[in-house]
Each structure stands twice: as C-alpha cells, then as structure tokens.
N, C-alpha and C positions, 0 to 999 in steps of 0.2 A: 504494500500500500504506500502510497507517495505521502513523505511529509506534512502535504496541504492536505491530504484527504482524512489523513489521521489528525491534524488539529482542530479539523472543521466536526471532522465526530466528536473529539471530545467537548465541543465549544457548545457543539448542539446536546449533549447528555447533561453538559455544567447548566445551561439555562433552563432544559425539562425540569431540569434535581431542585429549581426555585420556583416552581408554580405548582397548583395546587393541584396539578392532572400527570405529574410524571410517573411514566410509568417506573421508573425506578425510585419511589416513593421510600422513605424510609421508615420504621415504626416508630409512634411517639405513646411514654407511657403517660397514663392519668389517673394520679391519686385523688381517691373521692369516698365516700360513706361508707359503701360493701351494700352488701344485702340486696334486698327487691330495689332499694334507692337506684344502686346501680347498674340497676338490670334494666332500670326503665331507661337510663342515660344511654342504656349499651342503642337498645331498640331508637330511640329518638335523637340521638347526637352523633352517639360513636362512629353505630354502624353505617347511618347514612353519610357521615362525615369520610367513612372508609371506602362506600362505594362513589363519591366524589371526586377523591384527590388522591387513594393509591393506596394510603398511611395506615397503616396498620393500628389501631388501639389497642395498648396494651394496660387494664385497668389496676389499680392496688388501692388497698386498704387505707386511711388515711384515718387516725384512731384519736385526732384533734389533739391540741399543744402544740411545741414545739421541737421537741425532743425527737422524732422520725427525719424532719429536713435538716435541724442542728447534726447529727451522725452525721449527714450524709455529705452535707458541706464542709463542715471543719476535717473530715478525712479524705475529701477531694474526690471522692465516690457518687458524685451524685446520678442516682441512678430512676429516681424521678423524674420528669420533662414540665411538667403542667401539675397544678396542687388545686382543690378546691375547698378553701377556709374559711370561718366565720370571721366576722369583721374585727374582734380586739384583737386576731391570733395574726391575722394579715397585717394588721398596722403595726404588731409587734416586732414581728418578721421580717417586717419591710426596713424595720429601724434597727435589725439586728443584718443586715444583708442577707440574710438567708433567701428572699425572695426578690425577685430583677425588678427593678423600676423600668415602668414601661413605659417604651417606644410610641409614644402616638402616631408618630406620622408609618409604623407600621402596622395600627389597629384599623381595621374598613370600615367598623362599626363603631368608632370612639364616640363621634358626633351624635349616637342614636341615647349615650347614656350622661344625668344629670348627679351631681352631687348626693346622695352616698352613693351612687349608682357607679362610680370609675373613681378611682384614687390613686397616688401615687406608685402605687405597687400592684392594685386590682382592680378587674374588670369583673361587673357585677353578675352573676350566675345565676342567682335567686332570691327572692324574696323573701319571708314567713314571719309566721307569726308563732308566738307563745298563745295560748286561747286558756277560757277556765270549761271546764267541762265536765258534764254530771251526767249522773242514775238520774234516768226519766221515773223509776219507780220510788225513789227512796226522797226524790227533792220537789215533789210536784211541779209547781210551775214555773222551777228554774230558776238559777242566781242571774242576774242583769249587771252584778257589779262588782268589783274587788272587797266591798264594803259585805257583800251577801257571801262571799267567798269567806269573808272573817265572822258571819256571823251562824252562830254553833249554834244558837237557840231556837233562829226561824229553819234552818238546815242542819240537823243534828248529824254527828258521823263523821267516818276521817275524812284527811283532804292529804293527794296526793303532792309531791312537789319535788322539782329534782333538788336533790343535795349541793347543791352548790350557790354560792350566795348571787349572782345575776338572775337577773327578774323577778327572783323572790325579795330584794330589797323594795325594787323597783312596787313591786304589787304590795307588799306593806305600806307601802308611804302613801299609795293610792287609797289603799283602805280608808286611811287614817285620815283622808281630804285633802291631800296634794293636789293641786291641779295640774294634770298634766305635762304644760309646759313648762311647769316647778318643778317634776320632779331630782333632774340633774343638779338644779341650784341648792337645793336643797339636801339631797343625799353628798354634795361637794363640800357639808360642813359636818365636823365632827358632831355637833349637837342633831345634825339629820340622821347620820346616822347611829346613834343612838335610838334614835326615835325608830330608826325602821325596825332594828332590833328588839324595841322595847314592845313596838307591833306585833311582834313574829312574835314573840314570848303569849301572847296574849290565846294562841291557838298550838303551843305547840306540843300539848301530851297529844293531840290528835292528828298529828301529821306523821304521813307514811313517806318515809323518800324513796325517792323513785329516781333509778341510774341509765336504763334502759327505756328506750321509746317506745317499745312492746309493752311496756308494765303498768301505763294507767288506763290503757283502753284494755285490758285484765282487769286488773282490781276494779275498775268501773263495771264494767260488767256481769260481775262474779259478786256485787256488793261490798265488795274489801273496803273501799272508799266510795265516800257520797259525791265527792267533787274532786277533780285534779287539772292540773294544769298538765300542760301537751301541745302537743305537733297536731296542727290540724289532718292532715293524713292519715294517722294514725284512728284517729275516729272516724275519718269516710271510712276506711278497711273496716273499722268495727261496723258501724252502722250497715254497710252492706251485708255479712255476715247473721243481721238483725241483731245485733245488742242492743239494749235499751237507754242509748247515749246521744244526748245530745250536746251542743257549745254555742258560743255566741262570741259576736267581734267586739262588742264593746270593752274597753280598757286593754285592749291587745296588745301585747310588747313585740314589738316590729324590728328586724333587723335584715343583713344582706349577706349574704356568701358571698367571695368572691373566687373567680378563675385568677393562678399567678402562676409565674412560670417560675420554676426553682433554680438559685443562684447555682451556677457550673455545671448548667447543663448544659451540652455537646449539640443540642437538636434544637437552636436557638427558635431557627427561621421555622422549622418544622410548628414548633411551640404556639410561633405566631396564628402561622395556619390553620391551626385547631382554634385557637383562641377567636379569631374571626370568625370560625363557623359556628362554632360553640355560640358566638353573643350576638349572632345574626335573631332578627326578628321569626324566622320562620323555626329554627333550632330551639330557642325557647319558647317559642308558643307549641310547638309538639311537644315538647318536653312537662307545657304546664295542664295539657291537656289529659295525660295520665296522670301526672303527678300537682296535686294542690299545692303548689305555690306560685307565688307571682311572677312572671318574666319582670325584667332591670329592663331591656330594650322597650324604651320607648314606645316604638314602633308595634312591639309584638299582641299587646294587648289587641289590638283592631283584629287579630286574624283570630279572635277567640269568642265565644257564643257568650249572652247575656248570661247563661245559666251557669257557666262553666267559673264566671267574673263571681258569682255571687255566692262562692265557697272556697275563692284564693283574699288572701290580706293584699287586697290592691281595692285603690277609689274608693267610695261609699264606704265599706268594709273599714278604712284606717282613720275615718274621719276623729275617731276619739281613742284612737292606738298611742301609743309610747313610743318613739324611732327609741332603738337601745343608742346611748352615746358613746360609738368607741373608744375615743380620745378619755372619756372618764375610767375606764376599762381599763385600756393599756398603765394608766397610771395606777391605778387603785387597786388592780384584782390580786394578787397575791397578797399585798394585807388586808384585803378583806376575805377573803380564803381562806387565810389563818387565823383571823376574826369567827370568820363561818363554822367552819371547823369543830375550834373551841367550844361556840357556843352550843352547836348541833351533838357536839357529845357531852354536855353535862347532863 
C-alpha cells in the first residue's frame, strides 16, 4: 500500500473514532444505582445510546459517597468513565477533583439545562423527590402535611425515615412552621438546629429507620408503619402490586442527580458522547416514562403525557416542595452525621 493510501486510512478511522457512529466505537463504563433503576436506564438510554453510536455500555454499581471514585483516582486506576451522583456528593467531588469540570462548549445539550439543572462538574440526570407516605387503612384520610406526619395523636403508629440526618432535619423544621423558603436560613444556625433536633425528639420512640428503598413500601404495606417517607417509585411499584398506599406532593424535599465524568478517565470524548445523549430531551423523557422522576432537560417535559407529569416532582407537583440546598450539605453533612448518629443511638 503506498504511503498516501495508508495515511489517508488512518486519517479516515482517527475522524470515525470522534463521532458518535464509528464503527470502531469504543466501550464506555456507567456507574449508577444497580437494580430494576438500572435496568430501566439499560432499556431507555444505554441500549439505544449503543445502537446509535457503536459504544458499548458497560454499567456498575455506584453505592453513593465518595470513597469508590476517591480508590480509583488517587491510584491512577480509574476505571469508571461517566458516575451518576446526588447533588452534595457531586459538588463534593467536584471540589475534591475527583470529578472533571465540564467542557460546555462540548455539551449539545448544555443550553436545554437551568440552574441546579448543570453545574460546574454536573449535568442534571434526574429529578425526585423525598414524599410522606401512608397505610390507606391504618390513617384514613391521609396526612397533607409534615405537621400531620408529627402528629401521633390524629395518626397513631410508626413512621418510617431513612437514618440519616438530610430531609429528616429539613421535615422537622417544616413541622414545627418553617416556611419553606426558611428552611436553609434557619437550619444555617446552631439555635435551628437545635430546634430540628429538639422536633425529631418529639416522635422519636416511634420511628423505624429505614436504609433501603424497598423497606417502607414493606413496612407500609405489611402495617409495620403508619407513615414513611420514600422515593416516589417505590410506591407506584407498590400500588401496582395493590398495596394499600398512598402519598402526596405537598412539603416534598426536591433535589437533582447528576451525570459527571470521572477525573483520569482515558474515554474522555467517549464520556462526552454518552453525556449528550444521556441529557438529550428524548433520553430522559423515555427514561421518565418508566421510571417517576423528573427529566432536568428542559425540553423533555413537552414529549411526556399530562398523566404521566402528574406522578413525577416537576410543575404543579413542587409548587410547595423544598429544593435540598447542596452548598449547605457539602458544608455541614458530616457534623451533622455525627450529630445524627449520636442522637439516633441514644
């Protein structure tokens, strides 16, 4: 083969190996929840993002904190491509370099997302909400409030709650008449949180903690608890199955996952490519149509039916929701963890 014929091949394989149809495509991995989570991402993102652009997905476990991208970085191993995080763990991460600051002018879709929606390090994934949720048989006609959620005497019975101190501060101070757009100013002072604490105290021989997202649409069901807080998903799957549970949006603690591409990864531009299709409007509107939660793109809500809007934490649904405040997070969550802790094992 003559010199020119051979660089003009390789010229033409170097420029396929940058667009999102080469056939010599290479695999990019994606760390994300596990379980049925990711099985819907496989069917609604992965797989069509694979029969797209070539790219093989290869998915893993992602088990939150920091401590899986920290290994993987500080030993120069990183063997991740793409991470998908909740918002204190991203802006953590981002401030530890562990996660890449991104490239705008290589996002497609940057312009489709607004503040908390795209940050310095993440491009927004998903939406959701924290919800309160009860036994249709054990609470008649249902709490309406964080205020009904504290109260044991018109709702007798436990109440579930994850162990750890986020949105369970946040939902005490509501109890107690915070008004929503207080609640950050207020939990930002040591006399607040006191106060949330001293809330929490107020219901706490009755509380079941709950570690797993399986475990309060069970105890709901089973009667173990009268009320618990939860992943709205988690109770469509029950209600389908006919358990006797219902929820409601009101006082919803709101937050955002985001896609980030992990620092020393080899599959940079790859990274990109998913990340694009990934936060494309039609990607997470399939994605939100199996699974309850909100698409970030902008755009994506329009390709989704009235019915489908009116059981995700987006519009109408967050009018009297709580955004979680990362930046309070990133500063506070380990003493107040160790606060948590403490108090939850006396």
């Amino acid at each position: 083969m003559r010199k020119s014929s051979l660089m003009g091949g390789l010229l033409a394989v170097a420029i396929l190996g940058t667009g999102i149809g080469s056939a010599f495509a290479e695999d990019v991995t994606v760390a994300t929840w596990g379980g049925t989570y990711t099985e819907k991402q496989r069917k609604t993102i992965f797989d069509p993002y694979t029969a797209k652009s070539g790219t093989t997905v290869l998915d893993a476990i992602y088990t939150g904190g920091l401590g899986q991208i920290q290994a993987m970085v500080e030993s120069g191993n990183t063997t991740w491509d793409v991470i998908q995080m909740g918002a204190p763990e991203t802006l953590n991460a981002c401030a530890q370099g562990l996660i890449e600051e991104l490239d705008t002018s290589k996002l497609t879709t940057g312009a489709d997302f607004k503040d908390p929606g795209i940050t310095k390090c993440g491009i927004g994934a998903i939406g959701w909400g924290m919800v309160i949720a009860y036994n249709t048989k054990l609470s008649g006609d249902g709490p309406k409030t964080w205020a009904d959620f504290w109260d044991l005497k018109k709702y007798p019975g436990k109440r579930g709650m994850k162990r750890e101190p986020q949105n369970n501060l946040e939902a005490a101070l509501l109890a107690d008449g915070v008004a929503p757009a207080d609640v950050y100013k207020v939990l930002s002072t040591p006399a607040g949180v006191d106060r949330a604490f001293k809330k929490l105290d107020e219901i706490k021989p009755q509380i079941q903690w709950w570690e797993a997202g399986a475990q309060p649409p069970e105890w709901l069901a089973n009667g173990g608890v009268a009320m618990s807080t939860t992943f709205v998903g988690r109770i469509l799957e029950a209600q389908a199955e006919g358990a006797p549970i219902k929820f409601g949006w009101p006082g919803a603690l709101y937050t955002v996952d985001y896609w980030a591409i992990v620092s020393g990864t080899k599959k940079k531009d790859t990274a990109y490519s998913f990340l694009n299709y990934a936060t494309s409007p039609q990607a997470q509107a399939e994605f939100s149509k199996i699974q309850p939660v909100a698409p970030v793109n902008l755009k994506a809500s329009s390709l989704l039916t009235s019915e489908r809007i009116a059981i995700m934490p987006v519009g109408d649904n967050l009018k009297d929701a709580v955004p979680s405040d990362s930046n309070f997070w990133n500063d506070n969550l380990e003493a107040l963890t160790e606060r948590f802790n403490t108090w939850a094992a006396r």
